[in-house]
N, C-alpha and C positions, 0 to 999 in steps of 0.2 A: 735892538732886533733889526732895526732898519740900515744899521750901519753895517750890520753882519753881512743883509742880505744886498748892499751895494757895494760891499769889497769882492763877494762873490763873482756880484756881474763884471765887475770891473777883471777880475781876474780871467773868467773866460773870455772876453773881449779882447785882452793883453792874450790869450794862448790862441783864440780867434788872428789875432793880428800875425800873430809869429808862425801858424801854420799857413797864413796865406803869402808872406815870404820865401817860406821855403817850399813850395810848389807852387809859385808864381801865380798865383791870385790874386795879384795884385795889376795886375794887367787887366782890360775889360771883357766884359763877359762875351763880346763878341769874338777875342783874340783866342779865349778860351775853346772857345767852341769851334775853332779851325782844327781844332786834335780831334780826330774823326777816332783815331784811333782805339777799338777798347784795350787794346794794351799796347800801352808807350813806355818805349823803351829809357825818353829822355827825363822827364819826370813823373813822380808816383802822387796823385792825387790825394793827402792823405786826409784833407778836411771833410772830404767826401767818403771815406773811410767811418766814420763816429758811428755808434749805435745806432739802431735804425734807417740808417743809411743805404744805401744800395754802391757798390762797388763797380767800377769799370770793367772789371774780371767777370762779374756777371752777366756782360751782354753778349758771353760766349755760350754756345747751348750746351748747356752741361749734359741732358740724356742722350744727346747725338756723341760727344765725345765720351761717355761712359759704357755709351751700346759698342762702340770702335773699340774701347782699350779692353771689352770686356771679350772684344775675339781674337784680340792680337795676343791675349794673357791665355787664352784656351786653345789658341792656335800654337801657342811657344811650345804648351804642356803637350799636343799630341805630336808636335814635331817631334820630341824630345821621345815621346813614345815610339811611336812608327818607325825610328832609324836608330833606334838605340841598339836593336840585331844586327844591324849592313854590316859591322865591323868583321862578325860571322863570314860575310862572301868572302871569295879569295880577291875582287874585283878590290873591297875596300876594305881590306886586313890590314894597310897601312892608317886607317885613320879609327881615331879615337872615339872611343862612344860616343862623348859630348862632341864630335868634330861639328854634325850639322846642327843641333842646337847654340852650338856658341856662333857659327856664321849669321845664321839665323836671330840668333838677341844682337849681334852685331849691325845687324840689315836694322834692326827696328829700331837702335839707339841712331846711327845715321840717317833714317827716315823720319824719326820726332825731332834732329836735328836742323832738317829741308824744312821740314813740314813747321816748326817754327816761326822760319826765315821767310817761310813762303806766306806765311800769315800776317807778318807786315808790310806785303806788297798789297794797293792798292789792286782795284782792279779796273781803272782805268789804266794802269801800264800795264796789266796781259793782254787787253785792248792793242794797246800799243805793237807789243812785241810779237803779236800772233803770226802774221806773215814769217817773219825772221824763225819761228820756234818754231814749224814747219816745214820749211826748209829746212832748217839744223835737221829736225827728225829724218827728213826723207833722204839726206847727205849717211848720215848713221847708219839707214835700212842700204844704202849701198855699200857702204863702204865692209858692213858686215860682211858681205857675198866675196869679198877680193883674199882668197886664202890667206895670207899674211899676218890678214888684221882680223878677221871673223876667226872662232871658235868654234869649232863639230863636235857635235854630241848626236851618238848614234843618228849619225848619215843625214843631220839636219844642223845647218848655219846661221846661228840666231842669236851668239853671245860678242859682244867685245871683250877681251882680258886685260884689267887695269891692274895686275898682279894679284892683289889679295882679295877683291871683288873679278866676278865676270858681270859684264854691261848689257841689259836684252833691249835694243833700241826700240823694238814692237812696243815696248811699256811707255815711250815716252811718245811714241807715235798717236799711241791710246786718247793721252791728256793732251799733244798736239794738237788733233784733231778736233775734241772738243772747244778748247783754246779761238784755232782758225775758222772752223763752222760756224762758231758764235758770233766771230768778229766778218765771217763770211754774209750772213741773214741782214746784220745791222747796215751792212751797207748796201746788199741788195734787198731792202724792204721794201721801195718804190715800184721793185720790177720784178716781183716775188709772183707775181700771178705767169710771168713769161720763160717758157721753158728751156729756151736756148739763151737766153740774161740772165735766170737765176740759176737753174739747175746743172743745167749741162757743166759749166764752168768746176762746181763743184763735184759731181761725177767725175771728171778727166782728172783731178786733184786726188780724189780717193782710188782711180783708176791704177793711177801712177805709185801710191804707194803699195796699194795691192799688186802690180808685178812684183815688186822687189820682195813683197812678203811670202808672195808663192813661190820665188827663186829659193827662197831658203829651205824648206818651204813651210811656212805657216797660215795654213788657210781657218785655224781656228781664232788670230789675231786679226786677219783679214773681214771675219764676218763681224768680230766687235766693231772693228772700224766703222766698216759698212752700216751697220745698225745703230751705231752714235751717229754717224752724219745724216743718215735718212731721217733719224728720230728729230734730230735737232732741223732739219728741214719743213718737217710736219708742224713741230712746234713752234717754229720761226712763220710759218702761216702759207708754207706753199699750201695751193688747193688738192684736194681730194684727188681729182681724175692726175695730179703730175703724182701725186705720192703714189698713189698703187701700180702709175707706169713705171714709176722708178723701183715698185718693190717686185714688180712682175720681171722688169730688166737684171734686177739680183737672185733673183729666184732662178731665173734659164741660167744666167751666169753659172751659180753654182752647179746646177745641175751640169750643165755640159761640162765642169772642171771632175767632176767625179765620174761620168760616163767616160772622159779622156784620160782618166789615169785608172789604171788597175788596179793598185793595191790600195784606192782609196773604195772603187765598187768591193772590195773584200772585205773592207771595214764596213759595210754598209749590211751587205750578208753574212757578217760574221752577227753583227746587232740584233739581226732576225731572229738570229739561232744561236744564240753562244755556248750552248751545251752540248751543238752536236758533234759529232767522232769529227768532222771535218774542220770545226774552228776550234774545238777547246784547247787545244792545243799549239792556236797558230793567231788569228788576228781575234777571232773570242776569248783568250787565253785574261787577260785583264779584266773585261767585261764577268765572264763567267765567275773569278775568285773575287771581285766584287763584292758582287751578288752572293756568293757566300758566307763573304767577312758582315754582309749587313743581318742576311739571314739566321745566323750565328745569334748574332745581339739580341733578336726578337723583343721584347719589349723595352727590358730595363739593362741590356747589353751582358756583358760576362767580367766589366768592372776595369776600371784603368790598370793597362799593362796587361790585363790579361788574352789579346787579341792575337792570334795564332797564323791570321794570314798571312803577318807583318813579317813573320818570319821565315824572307823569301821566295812566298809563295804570289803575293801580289804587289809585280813590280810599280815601284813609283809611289810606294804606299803614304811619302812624308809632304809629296808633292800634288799633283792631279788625283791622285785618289785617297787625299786623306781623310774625305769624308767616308768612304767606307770603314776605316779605321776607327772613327767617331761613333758610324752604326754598330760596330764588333762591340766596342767596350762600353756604348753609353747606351746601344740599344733606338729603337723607336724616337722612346723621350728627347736623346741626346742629338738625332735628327729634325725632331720637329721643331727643337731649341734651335739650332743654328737655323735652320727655313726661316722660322718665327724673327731674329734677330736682321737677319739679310731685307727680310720682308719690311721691318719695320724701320730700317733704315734708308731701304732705297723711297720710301713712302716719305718721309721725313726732310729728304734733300729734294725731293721732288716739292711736297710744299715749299721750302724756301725760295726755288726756282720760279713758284710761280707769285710768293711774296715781292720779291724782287719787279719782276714785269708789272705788275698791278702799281710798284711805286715810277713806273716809268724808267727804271733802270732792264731794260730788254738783255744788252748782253750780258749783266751777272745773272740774270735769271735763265738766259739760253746755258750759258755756261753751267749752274749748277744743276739743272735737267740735264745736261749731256751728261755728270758726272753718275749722278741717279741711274739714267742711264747705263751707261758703263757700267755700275758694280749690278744694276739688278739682271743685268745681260748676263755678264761671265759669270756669275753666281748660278743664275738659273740654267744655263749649259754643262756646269760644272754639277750640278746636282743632278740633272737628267741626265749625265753619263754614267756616274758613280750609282745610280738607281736603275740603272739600266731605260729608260726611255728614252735615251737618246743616243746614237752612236759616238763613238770612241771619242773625244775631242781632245789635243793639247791643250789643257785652260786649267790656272791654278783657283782654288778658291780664295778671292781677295781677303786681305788679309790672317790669313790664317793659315794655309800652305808657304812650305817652303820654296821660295826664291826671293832673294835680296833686289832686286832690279822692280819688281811684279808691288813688293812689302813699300819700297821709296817708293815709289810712285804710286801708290795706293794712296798712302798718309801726306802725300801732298796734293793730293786732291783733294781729300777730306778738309787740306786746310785753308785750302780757295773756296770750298762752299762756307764753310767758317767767317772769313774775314766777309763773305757776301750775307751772311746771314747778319753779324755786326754792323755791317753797311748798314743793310736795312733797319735795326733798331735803332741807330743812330737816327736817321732819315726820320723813323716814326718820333721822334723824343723831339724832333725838330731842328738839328743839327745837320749841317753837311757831311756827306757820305765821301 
């Protein structure tokens, strides 16, 4: 019996040995532990693999990527809804039912492609690269405006065309921004309480991107900006009396940018009143069939596919208003599901942001707050336009509306709070980040 139970040992021992050759375990446990990485691309742990064990793949947060693929898979389905009629207008009688669903699962296979690649970037190199990817961005938001190379889509200049994809440089502007903010706080921490050394500098940076983006003009991309970097300034620890000068400074701003254009005060009184003889017809005309398509749905909606707005009657239905298409056919419930999921998501990167700062690592934690940021912003504009509380706005709902530009860059943010969120568990396990 004794000799059974020492061949045994001997045996794992000998498969002990040969697994730790073939994923270098055999190296010291220090050398080990420089792969910060939870997933390496160069060798597969597999000792660490065995029953009961806990795997490297684990130190990904699987409810944060499963609440993500759970709207990008509901977002596909109502893309697929809401423009399966456009084929109907004479505008797009040339394209195929599936045309915007197949761009569409195209945008999301080259976004989990980025969103990857972007996951095995440290994040001391966005650190790095911030300045530089800022630039590139605010280089993009001009070059957009030079007829030749920018794209128009109804009387606005906001695409680059790379043939089979169009490019919306706002989208990278978006993650730029958080990027440089982050890498902006870290180095002015010393002098964070002075508002001509911390702030202003930062101000004249978002200044300057917001002409270019009002030249196009998008002043619904403009106030995201605006609101990641003020956010990330608050949280970066400027004081009280500079935040609310700075929020009072964006506050007039806008105001005077809508007092100085006309047809944006028309969007403002169309909001008031979208039913009346004077706007339903004209800048209430979206607003109003909205409000419709969601009233329709009433509780438990009128059931997928069966949504009546779609067809023609509320334009943009696959794009910024595809959540009233969601109200049409899923009703109440099918709204308070995607709130509830936005909700618990931006809640979710926002704790890891602040995991992050508590382990002394500041700019992955400013960074994944700005990202938090970001989605719970244009989410919530996007929702209070499509419910009418809020006037007209261009803003897609992230992940889930269609635009290929808006879908990439969405999912590689997702996967810079990721790789920061595995930092941090790393860090907690005791290992370098």
């Amino acid at each position: 019996m004794s000799e059974a139970v020492s061949f045994n040992q001997r045996l794992q021992a000998g498969f002990a040995r040969t697994g730790s050759l073939l994923t270098g375990r055999a190296f010291s446990r220090q050398d080990a532990g420089s792969q910060a990485l939870p997933v390496n691309l160069g060798s597969y742990d597999f000792a660490r693999n065995a029953p009961g064990s806990t795997t490297r793949l684990q130190s990904v947060d699987q409810a944060l990527v499963w609440v993500v693929v759970a709207l990008l898979m509901w977002g596909m389905v109502m893309v697929y809804s809401a423009s399966i009629a456009m084929p109907d207008n004479p505008r797009f009688s040339r394209y195929a039912q599936t045309h915007f669903l197949t761009r569409h699962v195209i945008s999301m296979l080259v976004g989990s492609v980025m969103a990857l690649l972007a996951f095995q970037v440290p994040t001391e190199t966005w650190e790095k690269i911030a300045k530089p990817l800022f630039v590139i961005s605010l280089v993009l938001l001009a070059l957009v405006l030079i007829p030749f190379i920018g794209k128009g889509v109804n009387g606005a200049r906001r695409w680059i065309s790379f043939g089979v994809i169009n490019f919306q440089p706002s989208e990278l502007a978006k993650f730029a921004t958080i990027i440089y903010a982050a890498d902006y706080m870290v180095r002015k921490m010393e002098v964070k309480e002075r508002f001509f050394r911390a702030v202003l500098p930062m101000g004249a940076a978002v200044a300057l991107a917001g002409v270019f983006l009002l030249a196009e003009p998008d002043m619904g991309a403009f106030m995201v900006i605006a609101i990641i970097a003020m956010g990330i300034l608050f949280l970066g620890g400027v004081n009280a009396r500079m935040f609310f000068l700075i929020f009072a400074v964006l506050v007039g701003a806008f105001v005077m940018m809508i007092a100085a254009s006309s047809w944006r005060r028309e969007r403002i009184f169309a909001y008031l009143d979208p039913f009346s003889a004077e706007h339903a017809l004209g800048k209430g005309y979206q607003l109003s069939h909205s409000l419709i398509a969601i009233g329709r749905g009433e509780v438990w909606g009128v059931g997928l596919g069966g949504s009546v707005e779609k067809l023609h009657w509320l334009p943009e239905a696959h794009t910024d208003f595809l959540l009233a298409v969601i109200g049409e056919e899923f009703g109440l419930v099918g709204v308070s599901l995607v709130i509830f999921m936005f909700l618990w998501l931006s809640r979710r990167i926002m704790v890891i942001g602040r995991q992050a700062i508590a382990l002394d690592k500041v700019f992955s934690g400013l960074v994944a707050q700005g990202v938090g940021i970001w989605i719970g912003f244009q989410s919530f504009i996007n929702m209070g336009v499509n419910l009418g509380a809020l006037p007209t706005k261009g803003l897609t709902l992230p992940f889930m509306s269609y635009g290929g530009s808006a879908i990439m860059m969405n999912l590689i943010a997702i996967a810079v709070v990721l790789r920061i969120d595995a930092e941090n568990k790393q860090m907690m396990r005791g290992g370098r980040s």
